[in-house]
N, C-alpha and C positions, 0 to 999 in steps of 0.2 A: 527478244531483247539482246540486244548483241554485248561480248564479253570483250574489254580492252581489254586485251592483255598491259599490266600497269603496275611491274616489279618495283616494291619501296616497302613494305612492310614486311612482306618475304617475298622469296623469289618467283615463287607462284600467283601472288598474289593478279585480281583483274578485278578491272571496276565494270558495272552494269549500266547500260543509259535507257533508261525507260522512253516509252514515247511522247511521254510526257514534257520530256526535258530534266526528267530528273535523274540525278548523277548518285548510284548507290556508291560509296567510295569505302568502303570499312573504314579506316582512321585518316585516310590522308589524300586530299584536303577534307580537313573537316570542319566545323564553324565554330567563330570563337565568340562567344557571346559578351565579354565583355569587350571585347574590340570590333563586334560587328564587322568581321571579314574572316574570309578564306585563313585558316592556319596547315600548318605541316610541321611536324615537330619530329628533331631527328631524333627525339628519345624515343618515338616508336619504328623508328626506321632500321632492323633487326637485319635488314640485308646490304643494301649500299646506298651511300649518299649521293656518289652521283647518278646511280641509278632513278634514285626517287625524283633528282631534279628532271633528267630526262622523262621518267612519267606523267610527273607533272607539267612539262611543256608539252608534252604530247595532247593532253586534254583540251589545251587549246584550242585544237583545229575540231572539237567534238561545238555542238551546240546544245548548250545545258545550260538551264536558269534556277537551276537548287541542287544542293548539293544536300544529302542524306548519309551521314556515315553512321557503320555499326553502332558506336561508341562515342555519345557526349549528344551537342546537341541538333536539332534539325535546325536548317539554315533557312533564311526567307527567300522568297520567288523574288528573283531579283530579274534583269532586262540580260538580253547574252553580253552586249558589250562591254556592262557592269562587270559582269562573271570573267570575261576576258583580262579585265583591268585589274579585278581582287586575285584572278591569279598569278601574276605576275608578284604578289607582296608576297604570298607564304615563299616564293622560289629562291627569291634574292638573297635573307640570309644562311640557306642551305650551301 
C-alpha cells in the first residue's frame, strides 16, 4: 500500500491508497455528511495552509473512489471523476 507523503495536519503527516481505491486520509479530506462532499478544514491544519492546499492538489493525480479518514465519517464509493470534481471544493476556500 503505498504512503503519499501529504503534509497538512502535520508535517509528517501521509495518506495510504489501498487497492481498492480507497484513500486512508486521517482528517483531511474527510466527508461531510451533511453536505455530502469532500471537506478540509483549516482548524485541523496544525502545520501549514498552503501546504495542505498543495496536498490536497496533489491527490488529484492518485485514483481513489472513497475517502476514509481517521476521524468523523466514512465517505460513499463515489466514480474517480466525481472524486476529482469534490476535490477541488474542500481546496478553494483554503
Amino acid at each position: 500500500m503505498p504512503a503519499i507523503p501529504t503534509p497538512r495536519h502535520t508535517e509528517g503527516h501521509v495518506t495510504y491508497l489501498t487497492e481498492d481505491g480507497t484513500l486512508l486520509t486521517g482528517d483531511s479530506p474527510g466527508w461531510d455528511p451533511c453536505r455530502h462532499d469532500l471537506s478540509a478544514e483549516p482548524s485541523v491544519c496544525w502545520y501549514s495552509g498552503p501546504t495542505q492546499v498543495r496536498s490536497l492538489q496533489r491527490l488529484d493525480s492518485f485514483d481513489f473512489t472513497r475517502v476514509v479518514p481517521t476521524h468523523g465519517t466514512v465517505g460513499p464509493t463515489l466514480e474517480p471523476g466525481d472524486v476529482r470534481r469534490r476535490l477541488q471544493t474542500p481546496v478553494a476556500p483554503l
